[in-house]
N, C-alpha and C positions, 0 to 999 in steps of 0.2 A: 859420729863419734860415740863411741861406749867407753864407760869406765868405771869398774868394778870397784868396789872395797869392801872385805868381807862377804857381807849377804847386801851388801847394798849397794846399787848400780842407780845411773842414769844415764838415757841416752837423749840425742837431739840428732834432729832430722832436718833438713829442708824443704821445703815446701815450693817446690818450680820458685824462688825466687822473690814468693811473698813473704815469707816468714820463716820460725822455726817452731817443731811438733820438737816437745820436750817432755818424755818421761821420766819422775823419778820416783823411786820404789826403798821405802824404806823398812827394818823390820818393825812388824805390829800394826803398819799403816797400808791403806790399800792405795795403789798405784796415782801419783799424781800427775794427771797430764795439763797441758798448757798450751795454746798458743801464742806465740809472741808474732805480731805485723813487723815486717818494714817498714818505717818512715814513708809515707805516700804513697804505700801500698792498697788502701783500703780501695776497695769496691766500688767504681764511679756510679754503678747501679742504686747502689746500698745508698752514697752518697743524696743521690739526686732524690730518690723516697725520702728521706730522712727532708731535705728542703720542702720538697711539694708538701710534708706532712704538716712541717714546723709554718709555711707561710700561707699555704691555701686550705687544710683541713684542721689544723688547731683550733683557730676561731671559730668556727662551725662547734666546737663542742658546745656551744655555750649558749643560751637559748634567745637571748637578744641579741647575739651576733646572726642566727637562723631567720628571728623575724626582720630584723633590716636587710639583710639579703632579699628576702623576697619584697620584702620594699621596692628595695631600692631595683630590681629587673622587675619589676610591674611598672614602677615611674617611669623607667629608662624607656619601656616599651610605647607604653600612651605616648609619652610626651613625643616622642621622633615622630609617628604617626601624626600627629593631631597638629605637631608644628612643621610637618611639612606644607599643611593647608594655609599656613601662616604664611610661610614661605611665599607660598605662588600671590596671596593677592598681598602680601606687603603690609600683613596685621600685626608684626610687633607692638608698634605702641596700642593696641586693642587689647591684646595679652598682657601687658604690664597694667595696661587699668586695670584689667578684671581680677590680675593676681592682687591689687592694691585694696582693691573694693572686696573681697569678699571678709577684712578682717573687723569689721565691723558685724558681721551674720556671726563668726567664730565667737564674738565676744558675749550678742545676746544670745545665741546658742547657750553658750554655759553658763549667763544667769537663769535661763530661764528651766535648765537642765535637761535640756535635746542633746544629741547628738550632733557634736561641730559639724561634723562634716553633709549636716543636712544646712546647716545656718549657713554655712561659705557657701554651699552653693545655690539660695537662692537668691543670698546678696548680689551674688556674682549676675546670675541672670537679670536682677532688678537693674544692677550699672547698665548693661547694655542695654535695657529697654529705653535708659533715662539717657542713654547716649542720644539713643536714637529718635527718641522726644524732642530734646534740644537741638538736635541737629536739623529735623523736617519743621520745627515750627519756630525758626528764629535764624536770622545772618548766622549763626556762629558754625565755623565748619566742625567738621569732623574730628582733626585733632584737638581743637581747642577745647571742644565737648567733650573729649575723653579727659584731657588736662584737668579740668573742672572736676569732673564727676571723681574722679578716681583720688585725687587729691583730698576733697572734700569727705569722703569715703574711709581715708587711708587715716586722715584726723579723726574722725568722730571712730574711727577700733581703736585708734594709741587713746583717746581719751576714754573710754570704753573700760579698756584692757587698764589701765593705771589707774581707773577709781575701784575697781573688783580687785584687783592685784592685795590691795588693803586691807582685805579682810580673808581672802583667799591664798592658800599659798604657790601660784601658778607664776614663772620666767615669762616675761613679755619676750626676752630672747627668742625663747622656743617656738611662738608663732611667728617673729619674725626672720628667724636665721634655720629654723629646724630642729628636731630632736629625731632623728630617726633609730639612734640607741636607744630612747627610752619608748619605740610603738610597743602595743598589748597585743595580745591577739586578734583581737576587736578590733583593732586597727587594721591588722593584714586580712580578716574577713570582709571591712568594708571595700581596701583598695582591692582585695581580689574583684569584689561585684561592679565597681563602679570601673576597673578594667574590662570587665566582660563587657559590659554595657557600648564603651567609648567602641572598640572593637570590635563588634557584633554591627553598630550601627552605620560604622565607616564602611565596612565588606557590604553591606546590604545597600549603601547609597554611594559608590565609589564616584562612578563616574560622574554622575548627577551632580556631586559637589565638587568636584574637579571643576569641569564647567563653570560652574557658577563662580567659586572661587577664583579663575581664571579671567571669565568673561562675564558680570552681570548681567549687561545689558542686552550681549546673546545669546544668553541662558533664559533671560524671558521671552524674547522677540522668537524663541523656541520651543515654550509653551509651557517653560519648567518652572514647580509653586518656588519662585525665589524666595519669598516671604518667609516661608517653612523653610528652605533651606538656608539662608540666615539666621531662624533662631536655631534650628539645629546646631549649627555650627557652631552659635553664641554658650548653646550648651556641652555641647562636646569639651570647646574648650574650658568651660567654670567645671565641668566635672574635672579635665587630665590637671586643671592649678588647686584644685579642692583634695586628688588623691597624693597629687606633691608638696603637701605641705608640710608634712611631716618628713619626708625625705630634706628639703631644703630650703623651707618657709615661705615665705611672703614675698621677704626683698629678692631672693637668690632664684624665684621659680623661674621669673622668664627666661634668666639662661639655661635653664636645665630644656625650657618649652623651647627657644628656638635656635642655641648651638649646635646641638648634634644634627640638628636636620640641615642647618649653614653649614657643617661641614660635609654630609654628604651630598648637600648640593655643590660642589666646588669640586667634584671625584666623580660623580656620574650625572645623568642629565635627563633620563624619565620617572615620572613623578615614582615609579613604582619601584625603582630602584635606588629611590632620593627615599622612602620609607625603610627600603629595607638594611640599607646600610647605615640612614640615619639611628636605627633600631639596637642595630650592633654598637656603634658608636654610643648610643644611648644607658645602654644596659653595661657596656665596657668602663662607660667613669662612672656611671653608679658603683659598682663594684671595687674598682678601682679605689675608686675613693673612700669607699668603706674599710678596704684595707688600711690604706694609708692612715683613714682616723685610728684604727684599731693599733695599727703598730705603733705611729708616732705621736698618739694621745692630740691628734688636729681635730678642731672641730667637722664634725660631718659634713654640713653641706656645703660648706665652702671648700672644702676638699675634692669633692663629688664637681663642682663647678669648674675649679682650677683644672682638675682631670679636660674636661670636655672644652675647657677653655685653649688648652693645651692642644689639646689635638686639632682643634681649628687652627689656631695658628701655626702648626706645621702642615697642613692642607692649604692655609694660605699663601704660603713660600713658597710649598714643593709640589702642588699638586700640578699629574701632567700637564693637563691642559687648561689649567687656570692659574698657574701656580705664580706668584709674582716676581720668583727665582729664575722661572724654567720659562715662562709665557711673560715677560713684561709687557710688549705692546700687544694689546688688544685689537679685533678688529669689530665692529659693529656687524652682527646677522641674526638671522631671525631668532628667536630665542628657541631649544630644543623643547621645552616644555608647550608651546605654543603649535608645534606640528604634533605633539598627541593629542591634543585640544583636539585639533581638525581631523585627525584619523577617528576618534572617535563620534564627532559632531556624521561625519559620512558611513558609518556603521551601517 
């Protein structure tokens, strides 16, 4: 459509159906062009950029949104590894003491002005020696000695933590629920080293702890230091609940240490691929969750938990071959973790 008057015209054009190119030229004034969209025309490309930017790169501007991020895939990392060892010998409640126990070290740590996460973790190793005290020199078994120790533990940091609170201005929240918005960099310095560490020492002592974690008793009667490889383990794990405390505290760590590896045990069935998808799993609700805090102003770690909570329980329902949707009756067989044991016992 053109249409003149005197010196002044405008025309408009179509554009295949997106829009309209609109010139209009008036005297004095240099040429005004335009375009106008269609209704629902816009760009589904342009679209979906504009989303990824708005919901996965915004947050990232911002430099405590960057250090919780790498929080939170270092924890998600450790922890699936470290809790699939849990897994195989049935240490959950070992892991809940030691997450209980080390907030008493966090608390004289910072009277005495160390670095927390040297305090949690030799709290942490202390509980299990004193497990292991009580257990070989007295009736009382195993869980009961955890119960005790971890309990006893868990009172003397709340009472700790709320006579210093007094004169200090520190949340007992925050050691026990988490702050992973407010880590320093000094934070994500320490969990990077005490990741490399947990990491470095799993790859170097794989199978050896498998084993034992599997089968104690024929892990020694096989010539292997179980002794060492006990506290190893005692310490692997007081390291991956010492680098998750700032992701999602005290109370909230053991699900972070042994959901994601529950749920990739319910999806595959050798320990190596009960790590790696635990991993993913791992590092998916850490993120996950961080979004959701960031969007919808939820606390972090309970966020971060819900996530991983979350997706166990749809692994629980629907997974192929465990799924209690899809698989209700069970049948009793050897368990598949137990024939890698032996493939590798005959290496």
């Amino acid at each position: 459509m053109l249409m003149v008057v005197g010196s002044c015209f405008s025309q408009t054009m179509q554009l295949n159906g997106v829009g309209e190119l609109s010139i209009e030229d008036k005297p004095g004034f240099l040429p005004c062009i335009s375009i106008h969209k269609n209704p629902g025309s816009e760009d589904i490309r342009d679209s979906i950029n504009m989303i990824v930017w708005e919901i996965l790169i915004e947050p990232l501007q911002y430099g405590f949104m960057q250090r919780s991020l790498t929080i939170a895939i270092l924890v998600g990392l450790i922890c699936a590894v470290v809790g699939s060892y849990l897994m195989v010998q049935r240490l959950a409640l070992l892991g809940d003491a030691i997450s209980h126990s080390v907030l008493p070290g966090l608390a004289i740590a910072f009277i005495l002005g160390f670095n927390i996460f040297v305090g949690a973790f030799i709290a942490g190793v202390f509980s299990t020696v004193l497990i292991e005290i009580i257990r070989t020199h007295s009736k009382i078994k195993e869980d009961a000695a955890m119960g005790i120790v971890f309990s006893g533990f868990f009172a003397l940091g709340i009472t700790l933590i709320t006579i210093i609170q007094k004169d200090n201005k520190i949340d007992l929240n925050h050691f026990l629920f988490g702050n992973i918005l407010g880590v320093t960099a000094s934070d994500v310095r320490d969990t990077m080293i005490i990741a490399a560490i947990v990491l470095l020492v799993v790859f170097l002592i794989y199978k050896e702890l498998l084993f034992y974690t599997f089968d104690p008793q024929g892990a020694e009667a096989a010539g292997l230091p179980v002794n060492l490889l006990n506290l190893g383990l005692m310490m692997l794990i007081s390291l991956t609940i010492v680098a998750s405390l700032k992701a999602v505290g005290v109370i909230l760590v053991l699900s972070l240490l042994i959901t994601p590896s529950a749920t990739a045990y319910l999806l595959v069935n050798r320990l190596h691929n009960v790590m790696i998808l635990g991993v993913l799993i791992g590092v998916g609700s850490s993120m996950s969750g961080m979004y959701l805090s960031y969007f919808y102003n939820l606390p972090s770690g309970p966020a971060i938990v819900l996530v991983a909570s979350g997706l166990f329980l749809m692994a629980f329902l629907f997974s192929p071959s465990e799924g209690l949707l899809t698989h209700p009756v069970k049948i009793s067989k050897e368990p598949p973790l137990l024939k890698e044991i032996k493939n590798l016992i005959n290496r």
